[in-house]
Each structure stands twice: as C-alpha cells, then as structure tokens.
PDBQT receptor file of N, H, CA, C and O in Angstrom, charges set to zero:
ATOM      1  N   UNK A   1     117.584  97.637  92.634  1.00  0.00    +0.000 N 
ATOM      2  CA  UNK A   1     116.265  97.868  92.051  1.00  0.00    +0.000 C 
ATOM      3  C   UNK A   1     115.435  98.698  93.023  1.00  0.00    +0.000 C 
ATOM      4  O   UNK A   1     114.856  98.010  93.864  1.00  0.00    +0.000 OA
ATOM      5  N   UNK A   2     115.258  99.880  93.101  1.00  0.00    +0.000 N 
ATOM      6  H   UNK A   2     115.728 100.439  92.418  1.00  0.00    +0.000 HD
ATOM      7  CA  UNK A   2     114.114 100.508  93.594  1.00  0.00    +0.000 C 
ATOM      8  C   UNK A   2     112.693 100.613  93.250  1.00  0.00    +0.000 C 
ATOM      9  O   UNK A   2     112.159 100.822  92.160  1.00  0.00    +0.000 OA
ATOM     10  N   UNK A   3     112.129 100.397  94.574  1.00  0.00    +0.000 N 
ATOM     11  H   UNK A   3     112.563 100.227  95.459  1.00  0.00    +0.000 HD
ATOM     12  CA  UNK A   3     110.919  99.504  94.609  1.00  0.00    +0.000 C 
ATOM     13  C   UNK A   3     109.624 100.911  94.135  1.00  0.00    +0.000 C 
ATOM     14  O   UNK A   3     109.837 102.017  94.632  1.00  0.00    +0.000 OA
ATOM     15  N   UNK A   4     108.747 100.791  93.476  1.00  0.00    +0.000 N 
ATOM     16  H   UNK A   4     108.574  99.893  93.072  1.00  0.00    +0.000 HD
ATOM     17  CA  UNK A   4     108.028 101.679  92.965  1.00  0.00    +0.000 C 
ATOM     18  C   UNK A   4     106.594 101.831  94.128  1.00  0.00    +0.000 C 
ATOM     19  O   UNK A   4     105.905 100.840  94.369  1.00  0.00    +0.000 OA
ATOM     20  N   UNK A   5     106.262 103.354  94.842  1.00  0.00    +0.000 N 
ATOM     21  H   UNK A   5     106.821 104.160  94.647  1.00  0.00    +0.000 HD
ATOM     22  CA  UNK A   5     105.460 103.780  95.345  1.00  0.00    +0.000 C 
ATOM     23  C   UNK A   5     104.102 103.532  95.154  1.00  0.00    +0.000 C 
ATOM     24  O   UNK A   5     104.124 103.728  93.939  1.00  0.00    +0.000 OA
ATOM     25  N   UNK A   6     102.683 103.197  95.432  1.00  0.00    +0.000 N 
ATOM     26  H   UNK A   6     102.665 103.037  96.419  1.00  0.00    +0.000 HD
ATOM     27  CA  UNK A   6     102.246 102.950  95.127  1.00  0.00    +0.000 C 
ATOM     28  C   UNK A   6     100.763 103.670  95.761  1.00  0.00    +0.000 C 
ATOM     29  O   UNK A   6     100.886 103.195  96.890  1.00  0.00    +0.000 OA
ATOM     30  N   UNK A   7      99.686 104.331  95.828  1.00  0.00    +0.000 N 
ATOM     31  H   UNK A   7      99.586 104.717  94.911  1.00  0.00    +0.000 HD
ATOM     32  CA  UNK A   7      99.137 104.837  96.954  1.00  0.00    +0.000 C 
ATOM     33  C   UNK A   7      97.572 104.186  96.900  1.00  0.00    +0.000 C 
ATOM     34  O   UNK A   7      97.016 103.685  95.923  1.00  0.00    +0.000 OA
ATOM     35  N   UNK A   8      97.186 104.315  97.914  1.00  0.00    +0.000 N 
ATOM     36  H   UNK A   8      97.638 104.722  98.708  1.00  0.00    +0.000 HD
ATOM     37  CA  UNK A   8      95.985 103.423  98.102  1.00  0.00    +0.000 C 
ATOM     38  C   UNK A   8      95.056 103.979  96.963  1.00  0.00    +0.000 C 
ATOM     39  O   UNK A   8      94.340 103.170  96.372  1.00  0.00    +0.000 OA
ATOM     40  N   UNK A   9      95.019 105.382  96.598  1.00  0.00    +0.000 N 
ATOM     41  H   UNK A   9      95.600 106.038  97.078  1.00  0.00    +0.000 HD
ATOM     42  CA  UNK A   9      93.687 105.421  95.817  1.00  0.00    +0.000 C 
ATOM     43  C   UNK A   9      94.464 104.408  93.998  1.00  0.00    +0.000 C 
ATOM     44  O   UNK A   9      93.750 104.106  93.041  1.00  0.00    +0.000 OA
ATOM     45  N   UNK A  10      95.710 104.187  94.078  1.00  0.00    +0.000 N 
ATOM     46  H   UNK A  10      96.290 104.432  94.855  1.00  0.00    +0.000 HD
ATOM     47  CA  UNK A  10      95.633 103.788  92.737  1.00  0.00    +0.000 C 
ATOM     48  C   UNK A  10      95.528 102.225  93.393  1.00  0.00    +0.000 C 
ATOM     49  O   UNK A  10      95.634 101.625  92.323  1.00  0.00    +0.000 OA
ATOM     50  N   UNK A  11      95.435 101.472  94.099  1.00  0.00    +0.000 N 
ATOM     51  H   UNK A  11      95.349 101.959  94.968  1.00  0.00    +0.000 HD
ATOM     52  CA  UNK A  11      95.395 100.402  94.255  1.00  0.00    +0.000 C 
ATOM     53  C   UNK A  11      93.749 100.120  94.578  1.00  0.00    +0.000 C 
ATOM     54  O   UNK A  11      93.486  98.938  94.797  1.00  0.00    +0.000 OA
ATOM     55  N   UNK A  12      92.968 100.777  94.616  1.00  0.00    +0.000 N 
ATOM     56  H   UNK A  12      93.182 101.738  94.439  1.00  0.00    +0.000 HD
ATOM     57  CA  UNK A  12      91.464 101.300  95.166  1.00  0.00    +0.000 C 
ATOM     58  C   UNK A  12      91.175 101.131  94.109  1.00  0.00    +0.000 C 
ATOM     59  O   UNK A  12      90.217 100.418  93.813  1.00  0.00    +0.000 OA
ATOM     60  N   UNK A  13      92.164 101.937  92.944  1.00  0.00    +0.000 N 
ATOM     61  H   UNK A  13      92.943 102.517  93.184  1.00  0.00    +0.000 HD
ATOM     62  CA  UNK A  13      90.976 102.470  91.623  1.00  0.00    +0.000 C 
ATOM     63  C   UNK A  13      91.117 100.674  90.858  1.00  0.00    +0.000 C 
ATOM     64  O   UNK A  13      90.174 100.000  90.442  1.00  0.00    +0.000 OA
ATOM     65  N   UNK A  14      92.533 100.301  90.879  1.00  0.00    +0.000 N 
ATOM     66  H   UNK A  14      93.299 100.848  91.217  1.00  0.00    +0.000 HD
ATOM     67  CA  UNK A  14      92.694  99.443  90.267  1.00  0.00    +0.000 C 
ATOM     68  C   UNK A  14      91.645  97.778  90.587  1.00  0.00    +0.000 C 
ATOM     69  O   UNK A  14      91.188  96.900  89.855  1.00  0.00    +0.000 OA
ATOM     70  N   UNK A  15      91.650  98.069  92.190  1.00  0.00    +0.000 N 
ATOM     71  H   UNK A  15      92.021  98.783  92.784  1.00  0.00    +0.000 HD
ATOM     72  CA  UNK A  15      90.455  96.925  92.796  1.00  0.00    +0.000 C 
ATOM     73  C   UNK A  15      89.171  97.521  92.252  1.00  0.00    +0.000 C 
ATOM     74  O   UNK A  15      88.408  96.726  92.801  1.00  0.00    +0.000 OA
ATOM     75  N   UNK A  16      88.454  98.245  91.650  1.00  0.00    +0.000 N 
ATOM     76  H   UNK A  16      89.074  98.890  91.204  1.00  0.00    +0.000 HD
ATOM     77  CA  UNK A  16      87.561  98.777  91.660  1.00  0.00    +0.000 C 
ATOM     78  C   UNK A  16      87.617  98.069  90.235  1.00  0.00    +0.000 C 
ATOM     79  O   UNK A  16      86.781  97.234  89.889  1.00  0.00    +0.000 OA
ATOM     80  N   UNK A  17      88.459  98.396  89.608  1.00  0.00    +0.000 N 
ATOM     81  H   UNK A  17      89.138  99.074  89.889  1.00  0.00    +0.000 HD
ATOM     82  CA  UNK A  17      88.063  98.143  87.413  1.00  0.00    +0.000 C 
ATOM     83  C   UNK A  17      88.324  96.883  87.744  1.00  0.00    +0.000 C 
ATOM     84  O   UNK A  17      87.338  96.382  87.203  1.00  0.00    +0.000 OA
ATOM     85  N   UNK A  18      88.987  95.822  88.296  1.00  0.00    +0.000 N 
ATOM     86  H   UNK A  18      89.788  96.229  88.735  1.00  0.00    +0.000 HD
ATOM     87  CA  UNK A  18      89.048  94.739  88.450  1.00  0.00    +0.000 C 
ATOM     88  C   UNK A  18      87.423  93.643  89.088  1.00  0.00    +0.000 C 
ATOM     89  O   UNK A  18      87.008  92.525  88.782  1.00  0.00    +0.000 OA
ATOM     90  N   UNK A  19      87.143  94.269  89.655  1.00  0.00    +0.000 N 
ATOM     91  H   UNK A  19      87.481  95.177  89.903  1.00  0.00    +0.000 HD
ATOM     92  CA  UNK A  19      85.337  93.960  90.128  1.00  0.00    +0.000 C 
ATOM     93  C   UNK A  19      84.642  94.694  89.235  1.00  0.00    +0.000 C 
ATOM     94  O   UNK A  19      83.421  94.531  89.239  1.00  0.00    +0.000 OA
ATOM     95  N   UNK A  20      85.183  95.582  88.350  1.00  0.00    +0.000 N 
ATOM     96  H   UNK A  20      86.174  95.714  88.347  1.00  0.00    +0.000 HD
ATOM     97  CA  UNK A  20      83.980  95.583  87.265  1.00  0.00    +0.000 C 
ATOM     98  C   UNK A  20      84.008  94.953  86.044  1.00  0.00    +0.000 C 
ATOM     99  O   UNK A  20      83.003  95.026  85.336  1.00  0.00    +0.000 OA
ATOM    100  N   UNK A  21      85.043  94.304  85.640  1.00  0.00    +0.000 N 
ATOM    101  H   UNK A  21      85.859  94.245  86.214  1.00  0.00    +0.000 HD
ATOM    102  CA  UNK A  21      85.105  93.700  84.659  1.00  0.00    +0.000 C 
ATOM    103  C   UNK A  21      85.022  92.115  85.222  1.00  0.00    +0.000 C 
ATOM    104  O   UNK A  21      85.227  91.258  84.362  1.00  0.00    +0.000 OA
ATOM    105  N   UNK A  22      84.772  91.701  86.435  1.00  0.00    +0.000 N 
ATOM    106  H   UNK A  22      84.606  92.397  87.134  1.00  0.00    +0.000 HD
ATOM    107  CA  UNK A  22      84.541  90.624  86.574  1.00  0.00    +0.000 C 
ATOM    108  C   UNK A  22      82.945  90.654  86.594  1.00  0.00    +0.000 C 
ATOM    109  O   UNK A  22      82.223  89.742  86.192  1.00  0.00    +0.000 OA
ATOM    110  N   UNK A  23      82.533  91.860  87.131  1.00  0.00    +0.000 N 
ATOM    111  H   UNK A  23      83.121  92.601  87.458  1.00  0.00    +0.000 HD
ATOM    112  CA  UNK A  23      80.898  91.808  87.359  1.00  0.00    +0.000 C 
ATOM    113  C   UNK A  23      80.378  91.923  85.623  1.00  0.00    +0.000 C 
ATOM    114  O   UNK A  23      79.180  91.738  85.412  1.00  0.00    +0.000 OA
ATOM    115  N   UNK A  24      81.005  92.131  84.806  1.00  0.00    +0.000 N 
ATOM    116  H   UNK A  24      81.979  92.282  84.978  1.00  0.00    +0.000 HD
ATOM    117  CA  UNK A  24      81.026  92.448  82.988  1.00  0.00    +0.000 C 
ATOM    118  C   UNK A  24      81.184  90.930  83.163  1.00  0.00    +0.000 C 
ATOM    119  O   UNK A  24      80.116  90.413  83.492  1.00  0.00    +0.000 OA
ATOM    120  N   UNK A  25      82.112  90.140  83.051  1.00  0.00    +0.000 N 
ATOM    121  H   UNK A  25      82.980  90.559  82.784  1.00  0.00    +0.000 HD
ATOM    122  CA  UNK A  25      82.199  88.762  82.871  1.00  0.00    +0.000 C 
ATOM    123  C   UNK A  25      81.295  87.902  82.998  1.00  0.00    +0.000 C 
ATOM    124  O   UNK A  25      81.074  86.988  82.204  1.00  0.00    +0.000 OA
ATOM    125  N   UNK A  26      80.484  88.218  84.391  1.00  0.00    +0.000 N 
ATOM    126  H   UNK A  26      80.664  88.961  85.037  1.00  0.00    +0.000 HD
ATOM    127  CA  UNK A  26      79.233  87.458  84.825  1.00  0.00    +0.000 C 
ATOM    128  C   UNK A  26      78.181  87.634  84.673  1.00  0.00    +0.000 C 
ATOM    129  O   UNK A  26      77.280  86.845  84.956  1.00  0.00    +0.000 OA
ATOM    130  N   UNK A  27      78.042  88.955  84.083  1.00  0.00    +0.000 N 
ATOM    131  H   UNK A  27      78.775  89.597  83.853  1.00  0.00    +0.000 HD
ATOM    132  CA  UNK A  27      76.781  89.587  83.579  1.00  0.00    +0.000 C 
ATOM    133  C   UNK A  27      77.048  88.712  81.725  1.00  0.00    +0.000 C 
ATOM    134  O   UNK A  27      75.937  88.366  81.325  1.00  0.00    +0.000 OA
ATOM    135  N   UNK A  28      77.810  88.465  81.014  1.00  0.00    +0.000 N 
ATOM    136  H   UNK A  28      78.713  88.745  81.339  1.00  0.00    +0.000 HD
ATOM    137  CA  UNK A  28      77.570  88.216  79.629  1.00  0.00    +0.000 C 
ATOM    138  C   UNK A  28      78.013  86.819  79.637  1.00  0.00    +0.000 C 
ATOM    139  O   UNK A  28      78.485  86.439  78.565  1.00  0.00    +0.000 OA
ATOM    140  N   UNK A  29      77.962  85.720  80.864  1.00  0.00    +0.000 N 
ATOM    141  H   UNK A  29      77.579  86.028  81.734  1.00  0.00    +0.000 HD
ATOM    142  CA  UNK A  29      77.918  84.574  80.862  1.00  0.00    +0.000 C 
ATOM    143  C   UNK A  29      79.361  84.045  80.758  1.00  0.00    +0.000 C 
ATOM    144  O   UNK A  29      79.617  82.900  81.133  1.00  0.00    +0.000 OA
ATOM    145  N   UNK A  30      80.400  84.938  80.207  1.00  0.00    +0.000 N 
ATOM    146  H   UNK A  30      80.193  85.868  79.902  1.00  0.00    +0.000 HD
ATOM    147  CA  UNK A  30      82.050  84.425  79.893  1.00  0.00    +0.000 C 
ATOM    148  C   UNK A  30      82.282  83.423  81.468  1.00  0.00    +0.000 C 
ATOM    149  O   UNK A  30      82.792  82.302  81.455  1.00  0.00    +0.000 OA
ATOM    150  N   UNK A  31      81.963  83.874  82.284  1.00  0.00    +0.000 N 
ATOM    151  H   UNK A  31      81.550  84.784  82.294  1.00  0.00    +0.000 HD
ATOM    152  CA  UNK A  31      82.100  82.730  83.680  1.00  0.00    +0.000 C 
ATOM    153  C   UNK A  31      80.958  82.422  84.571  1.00  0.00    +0.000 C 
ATOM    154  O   UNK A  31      79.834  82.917  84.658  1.00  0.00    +0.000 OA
ATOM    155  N   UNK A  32      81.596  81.404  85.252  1.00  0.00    +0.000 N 
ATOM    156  H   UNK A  32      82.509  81.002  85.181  1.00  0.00    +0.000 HD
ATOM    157  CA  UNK A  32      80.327  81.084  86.229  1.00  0.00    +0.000 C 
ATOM    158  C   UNK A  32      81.125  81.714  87.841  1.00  0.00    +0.000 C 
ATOM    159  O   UNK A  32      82.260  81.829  88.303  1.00  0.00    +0.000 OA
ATOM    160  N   UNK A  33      79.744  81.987  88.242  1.00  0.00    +0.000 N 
ATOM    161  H   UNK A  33      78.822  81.894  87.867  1.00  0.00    +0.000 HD
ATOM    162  CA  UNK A  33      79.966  82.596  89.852  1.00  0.00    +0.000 C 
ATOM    163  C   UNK A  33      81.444  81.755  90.438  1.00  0.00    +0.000 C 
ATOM    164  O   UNK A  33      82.501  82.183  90.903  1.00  0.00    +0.000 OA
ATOM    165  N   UNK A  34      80.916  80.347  90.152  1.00  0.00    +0.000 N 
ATOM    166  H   UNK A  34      80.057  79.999  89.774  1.00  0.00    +0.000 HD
ATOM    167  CA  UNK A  34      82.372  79.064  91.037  1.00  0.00    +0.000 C 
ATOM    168  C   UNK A  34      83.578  79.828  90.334  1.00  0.00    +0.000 C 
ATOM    169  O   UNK A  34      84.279  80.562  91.030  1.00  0.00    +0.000 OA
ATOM    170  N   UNK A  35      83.838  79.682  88.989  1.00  0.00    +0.000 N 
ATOM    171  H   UNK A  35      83.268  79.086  88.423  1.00  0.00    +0.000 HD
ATOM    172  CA  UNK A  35      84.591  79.841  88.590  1.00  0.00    +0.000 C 
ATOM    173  C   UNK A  35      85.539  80.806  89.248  1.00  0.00    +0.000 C 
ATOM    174  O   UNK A  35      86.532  80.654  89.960  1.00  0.00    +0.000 OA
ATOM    175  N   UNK A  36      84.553  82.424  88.508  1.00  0.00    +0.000 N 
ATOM    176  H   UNK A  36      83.747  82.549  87.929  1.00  0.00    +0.000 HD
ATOM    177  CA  UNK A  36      85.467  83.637  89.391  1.00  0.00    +0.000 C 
ATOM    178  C   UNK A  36      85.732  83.435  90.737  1.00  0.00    +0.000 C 
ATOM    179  O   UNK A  36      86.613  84.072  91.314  1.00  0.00    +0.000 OA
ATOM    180  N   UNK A  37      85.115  82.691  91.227  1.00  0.00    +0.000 N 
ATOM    181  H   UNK A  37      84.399  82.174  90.759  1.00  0.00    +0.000 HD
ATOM    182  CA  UNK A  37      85.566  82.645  92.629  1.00  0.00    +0.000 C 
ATOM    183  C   UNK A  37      86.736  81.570  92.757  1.00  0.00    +0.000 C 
ATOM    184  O   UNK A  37      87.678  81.653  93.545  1.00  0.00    +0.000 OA
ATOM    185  N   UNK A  38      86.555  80.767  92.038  1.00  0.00    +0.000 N 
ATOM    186  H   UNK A  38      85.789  80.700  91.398  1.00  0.00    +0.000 HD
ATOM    187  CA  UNK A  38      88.271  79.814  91.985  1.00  0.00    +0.000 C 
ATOM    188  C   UNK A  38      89.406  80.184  91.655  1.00  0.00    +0.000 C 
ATOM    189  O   UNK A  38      90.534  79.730  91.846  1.00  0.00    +0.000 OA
ATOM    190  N   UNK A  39      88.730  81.647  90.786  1.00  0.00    +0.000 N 
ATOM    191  H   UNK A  39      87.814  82.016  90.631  1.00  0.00    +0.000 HD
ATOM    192  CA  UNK A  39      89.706  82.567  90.120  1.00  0.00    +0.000 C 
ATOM    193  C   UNK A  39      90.490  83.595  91.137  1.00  0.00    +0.000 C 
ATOM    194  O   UNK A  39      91.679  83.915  91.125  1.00  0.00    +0.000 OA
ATOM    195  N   UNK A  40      89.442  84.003  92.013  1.00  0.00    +0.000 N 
ATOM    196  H   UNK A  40      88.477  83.743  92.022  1.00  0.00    +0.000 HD
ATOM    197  CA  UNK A  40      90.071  84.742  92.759  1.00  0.00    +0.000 C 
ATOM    198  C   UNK A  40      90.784  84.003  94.150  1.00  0.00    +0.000 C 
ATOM    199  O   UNK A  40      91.380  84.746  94.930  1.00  0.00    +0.000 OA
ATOM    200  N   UNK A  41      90.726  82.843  94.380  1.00  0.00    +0.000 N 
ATOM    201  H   UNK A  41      90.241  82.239  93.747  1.00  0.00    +0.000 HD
ATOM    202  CA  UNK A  41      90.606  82.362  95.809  1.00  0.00    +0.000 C 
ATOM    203  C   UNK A  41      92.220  82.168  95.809  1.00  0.00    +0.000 C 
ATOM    204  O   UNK A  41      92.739  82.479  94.737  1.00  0.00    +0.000 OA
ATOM    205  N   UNK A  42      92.934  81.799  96.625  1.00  0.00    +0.000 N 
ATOM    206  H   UNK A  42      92.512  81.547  97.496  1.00  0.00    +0.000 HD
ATOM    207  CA  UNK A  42      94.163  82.232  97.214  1.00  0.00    +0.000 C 
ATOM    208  C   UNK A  42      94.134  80.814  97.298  1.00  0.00    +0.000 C 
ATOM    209  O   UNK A  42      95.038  80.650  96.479  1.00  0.00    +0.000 OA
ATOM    210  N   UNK A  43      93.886  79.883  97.562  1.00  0.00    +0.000 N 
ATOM    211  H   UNK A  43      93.151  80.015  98.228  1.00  0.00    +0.000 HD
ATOM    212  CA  UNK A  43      93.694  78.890  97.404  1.00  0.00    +0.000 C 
ATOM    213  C   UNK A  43      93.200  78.010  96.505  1.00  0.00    +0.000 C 
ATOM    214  O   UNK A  43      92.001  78.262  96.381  1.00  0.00    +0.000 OA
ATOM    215  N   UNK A  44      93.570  76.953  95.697  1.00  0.00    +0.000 N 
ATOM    216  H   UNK A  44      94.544  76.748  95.797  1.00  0.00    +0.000 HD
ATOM    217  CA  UNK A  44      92.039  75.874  94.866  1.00  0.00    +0.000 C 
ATOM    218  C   UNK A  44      91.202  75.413  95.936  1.00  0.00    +0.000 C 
ATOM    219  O   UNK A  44      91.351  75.291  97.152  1.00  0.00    +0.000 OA
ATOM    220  N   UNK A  45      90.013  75.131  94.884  1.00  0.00    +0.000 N 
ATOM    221  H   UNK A  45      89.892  75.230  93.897  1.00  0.00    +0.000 HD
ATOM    222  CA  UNK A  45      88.682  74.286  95.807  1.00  0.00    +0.000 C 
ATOM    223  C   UNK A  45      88.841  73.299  96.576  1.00  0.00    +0.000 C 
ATOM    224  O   UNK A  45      88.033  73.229  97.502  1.00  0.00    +0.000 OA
ATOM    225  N   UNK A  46      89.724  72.397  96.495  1.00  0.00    +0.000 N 
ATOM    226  H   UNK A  46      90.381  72.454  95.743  1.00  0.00    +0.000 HD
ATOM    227  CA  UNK A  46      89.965  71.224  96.821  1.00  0.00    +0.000 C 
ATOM    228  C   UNK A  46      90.948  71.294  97.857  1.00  0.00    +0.000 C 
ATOM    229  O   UNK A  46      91.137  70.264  98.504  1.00  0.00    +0.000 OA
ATOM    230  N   UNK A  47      91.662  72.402  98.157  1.00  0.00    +0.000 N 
ATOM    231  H   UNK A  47      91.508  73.239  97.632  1.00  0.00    +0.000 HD
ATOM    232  CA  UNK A  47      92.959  72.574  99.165  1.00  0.00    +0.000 C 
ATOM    233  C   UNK A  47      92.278  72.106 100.952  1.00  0.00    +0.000 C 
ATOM    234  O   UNK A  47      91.075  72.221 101.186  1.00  0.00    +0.000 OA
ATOM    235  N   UNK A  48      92.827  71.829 101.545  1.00  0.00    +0.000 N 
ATOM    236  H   UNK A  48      93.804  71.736 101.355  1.00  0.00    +0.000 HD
ATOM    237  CA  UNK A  48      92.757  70.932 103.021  1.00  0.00    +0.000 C 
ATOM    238  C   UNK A  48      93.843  71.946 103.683  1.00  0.00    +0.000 C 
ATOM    239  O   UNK A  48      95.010  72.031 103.298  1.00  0.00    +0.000 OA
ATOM    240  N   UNK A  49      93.267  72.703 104.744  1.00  0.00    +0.000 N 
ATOM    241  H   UNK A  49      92.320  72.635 105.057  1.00  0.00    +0.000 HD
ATOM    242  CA  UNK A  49      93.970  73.255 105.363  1.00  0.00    +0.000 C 
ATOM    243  C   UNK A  49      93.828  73.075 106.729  1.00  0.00    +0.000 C 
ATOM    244  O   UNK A  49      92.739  73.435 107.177  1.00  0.00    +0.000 OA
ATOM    245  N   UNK A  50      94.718  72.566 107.603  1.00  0.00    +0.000 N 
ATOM    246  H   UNK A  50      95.603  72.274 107.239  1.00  0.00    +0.000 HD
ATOM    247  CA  UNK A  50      94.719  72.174 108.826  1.00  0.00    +0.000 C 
ATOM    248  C   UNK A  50      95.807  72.830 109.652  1.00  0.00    +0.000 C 
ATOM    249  O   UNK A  50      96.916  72.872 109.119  1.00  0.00    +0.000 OA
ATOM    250  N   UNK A  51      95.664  73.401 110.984  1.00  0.00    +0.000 N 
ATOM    251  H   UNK A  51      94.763  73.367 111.417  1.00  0.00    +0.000 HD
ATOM    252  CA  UNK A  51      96.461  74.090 111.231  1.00  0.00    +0.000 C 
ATOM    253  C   UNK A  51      96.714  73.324 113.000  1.00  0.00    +0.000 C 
ATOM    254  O   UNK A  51      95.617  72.995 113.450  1.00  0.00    +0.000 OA
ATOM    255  N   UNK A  52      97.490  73.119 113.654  1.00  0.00    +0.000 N 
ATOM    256  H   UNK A  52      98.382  73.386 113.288  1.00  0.00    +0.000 HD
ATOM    257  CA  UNK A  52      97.167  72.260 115.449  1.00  0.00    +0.000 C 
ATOM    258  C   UNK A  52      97.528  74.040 116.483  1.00  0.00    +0.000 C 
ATOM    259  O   UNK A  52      98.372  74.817 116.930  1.00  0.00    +0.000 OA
ATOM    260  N   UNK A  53      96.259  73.758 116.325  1.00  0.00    +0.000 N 
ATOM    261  H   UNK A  53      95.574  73.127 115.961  1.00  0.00    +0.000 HD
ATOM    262  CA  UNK A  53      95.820  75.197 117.591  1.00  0.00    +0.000 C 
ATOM    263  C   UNK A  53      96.494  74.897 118.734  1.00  0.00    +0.000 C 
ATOM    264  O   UNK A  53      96.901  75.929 119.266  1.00  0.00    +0.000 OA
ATOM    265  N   UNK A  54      96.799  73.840 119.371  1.00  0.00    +0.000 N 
ATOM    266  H   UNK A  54      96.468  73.001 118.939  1.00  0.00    +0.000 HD
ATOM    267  CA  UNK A  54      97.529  73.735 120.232  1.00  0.00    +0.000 C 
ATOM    268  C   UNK A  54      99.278  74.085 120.776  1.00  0.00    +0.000 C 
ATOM    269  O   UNK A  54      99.941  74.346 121.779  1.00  0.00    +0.000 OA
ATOM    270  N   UNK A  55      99.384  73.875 119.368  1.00  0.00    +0.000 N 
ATOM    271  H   UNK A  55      98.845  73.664 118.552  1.00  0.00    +0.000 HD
ATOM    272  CA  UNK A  55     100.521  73.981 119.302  1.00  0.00    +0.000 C 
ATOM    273  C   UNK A  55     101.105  74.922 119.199  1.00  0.00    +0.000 C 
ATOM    274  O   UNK A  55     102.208  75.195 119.672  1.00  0.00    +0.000 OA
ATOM    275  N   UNK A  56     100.200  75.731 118.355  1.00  0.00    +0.000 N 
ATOM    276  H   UNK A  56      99.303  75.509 117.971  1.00  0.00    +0.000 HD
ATOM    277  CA  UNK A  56     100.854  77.121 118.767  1.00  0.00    +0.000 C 
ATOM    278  C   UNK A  56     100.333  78.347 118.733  1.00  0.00    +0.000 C 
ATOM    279  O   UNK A  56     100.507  79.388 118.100  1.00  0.00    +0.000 OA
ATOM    280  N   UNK A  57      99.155  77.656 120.190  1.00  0.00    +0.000 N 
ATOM    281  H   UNK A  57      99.014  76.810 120.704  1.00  0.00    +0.000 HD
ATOM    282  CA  UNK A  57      99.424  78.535 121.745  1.00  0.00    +0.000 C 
ATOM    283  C   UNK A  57     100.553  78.130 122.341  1.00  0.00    +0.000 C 
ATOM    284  O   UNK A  57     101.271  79.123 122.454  1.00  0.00    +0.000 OA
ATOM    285  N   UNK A  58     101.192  76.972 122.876  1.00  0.00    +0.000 N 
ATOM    286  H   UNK A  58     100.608  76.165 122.784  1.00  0.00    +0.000 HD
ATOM    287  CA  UNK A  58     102.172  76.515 123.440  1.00  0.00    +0.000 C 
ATOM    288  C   UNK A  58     103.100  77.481 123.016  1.00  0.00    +0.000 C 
ATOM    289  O   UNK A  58     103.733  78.310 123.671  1.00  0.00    +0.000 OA
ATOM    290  N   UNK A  59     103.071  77.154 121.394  1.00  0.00    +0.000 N 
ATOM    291  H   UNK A  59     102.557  76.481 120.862  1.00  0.00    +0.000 HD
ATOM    292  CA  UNK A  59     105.048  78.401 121.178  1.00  0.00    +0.000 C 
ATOM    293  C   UNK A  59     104.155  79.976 121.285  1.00  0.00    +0.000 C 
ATOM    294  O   UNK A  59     104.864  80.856 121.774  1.00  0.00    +0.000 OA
ATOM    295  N   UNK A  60     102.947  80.367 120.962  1.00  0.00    +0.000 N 
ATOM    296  H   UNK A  60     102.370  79.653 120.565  1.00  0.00    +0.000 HD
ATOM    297  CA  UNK A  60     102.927  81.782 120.745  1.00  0.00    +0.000 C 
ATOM    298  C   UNK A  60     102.770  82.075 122.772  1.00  0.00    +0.000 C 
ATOM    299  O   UNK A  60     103.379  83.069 123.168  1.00  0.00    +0.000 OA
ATOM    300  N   UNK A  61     102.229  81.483 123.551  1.00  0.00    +0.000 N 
ATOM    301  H   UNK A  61     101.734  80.675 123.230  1.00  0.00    +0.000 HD
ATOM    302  CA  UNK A  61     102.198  81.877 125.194  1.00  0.00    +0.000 C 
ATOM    303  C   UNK A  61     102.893  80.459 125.880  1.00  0.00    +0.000 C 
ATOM    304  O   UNK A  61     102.358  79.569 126.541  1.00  0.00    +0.000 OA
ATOM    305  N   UNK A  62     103.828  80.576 125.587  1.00  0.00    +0.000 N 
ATOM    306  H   UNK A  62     104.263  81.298 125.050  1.00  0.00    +0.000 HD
ATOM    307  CA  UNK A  62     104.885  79.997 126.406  1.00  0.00    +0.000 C 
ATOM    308  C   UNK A  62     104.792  79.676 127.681  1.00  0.00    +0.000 C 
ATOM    309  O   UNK A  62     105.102  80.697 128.295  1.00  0.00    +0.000 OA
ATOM    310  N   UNK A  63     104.448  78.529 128.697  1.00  0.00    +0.000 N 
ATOM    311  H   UNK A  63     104.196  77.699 128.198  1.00  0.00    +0.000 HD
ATOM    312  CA  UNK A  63     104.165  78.213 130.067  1.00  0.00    +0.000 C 
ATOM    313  C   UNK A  63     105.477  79.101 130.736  1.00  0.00    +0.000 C 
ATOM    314  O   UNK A  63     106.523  79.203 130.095  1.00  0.00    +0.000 OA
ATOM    315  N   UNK A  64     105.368  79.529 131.655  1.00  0.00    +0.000 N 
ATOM    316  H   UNK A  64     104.519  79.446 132.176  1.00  0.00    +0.000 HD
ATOM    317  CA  UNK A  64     106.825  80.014 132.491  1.00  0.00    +0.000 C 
ATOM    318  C   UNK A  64     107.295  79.481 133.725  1.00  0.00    +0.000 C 
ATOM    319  O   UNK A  64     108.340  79.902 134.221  1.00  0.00    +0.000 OA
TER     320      UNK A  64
C-alpha cells in the first residue's frame, strides 16, 4: 500500500474549514463550548493522567 503525500497547505486548508464549521456550530447553538472541546480533546474529561517524573529521569539520564 503506498502511503499518499500530503502537504501542509492542504492539511492548513483542511484545519482551517474544520474551525470554521465548528465556529458555525457554536455560533447556531448545535453545541456547547464543553462539548466541542470534549470533541476535540485527545483525551475524555474525566481521564487521570499521571506520569512518575522520577523515574524517568533515572532511565532518560542514567547515573554513570
């Protein structure tokens, strides 16, 4: 399968109609601010993300 090219201005234009039809969405009430934003988030609202900083400094700078 060869993978299809893609160049920033069509990924630009495409982020661009994508924030305008969400700013269309919120302008005629179809969502609420939370919403699109739950919509867009990479995460749900409720997600707990914890990460141990310690730990890795230890593996990323290794004592010698």
């Amino acid at each position: 399968m060869e993978s299809e090219f893609v160049s920033f201005e069509e990924l630009d234009r495409e982020h661009r109609e994508e924030r305008a039809r969400d700013a269309e969405r919120l302008r005629t009430g179809e969502i609420t601010p939370e919403a699109l934003q739950e919509e867009n988030s990479i995460f749900p609202k409720d997600t707990v993300i914890t990460f141990d900083l310690v730990a890795y400094l230890k593996k990323a700078y290794p004592m010698k």
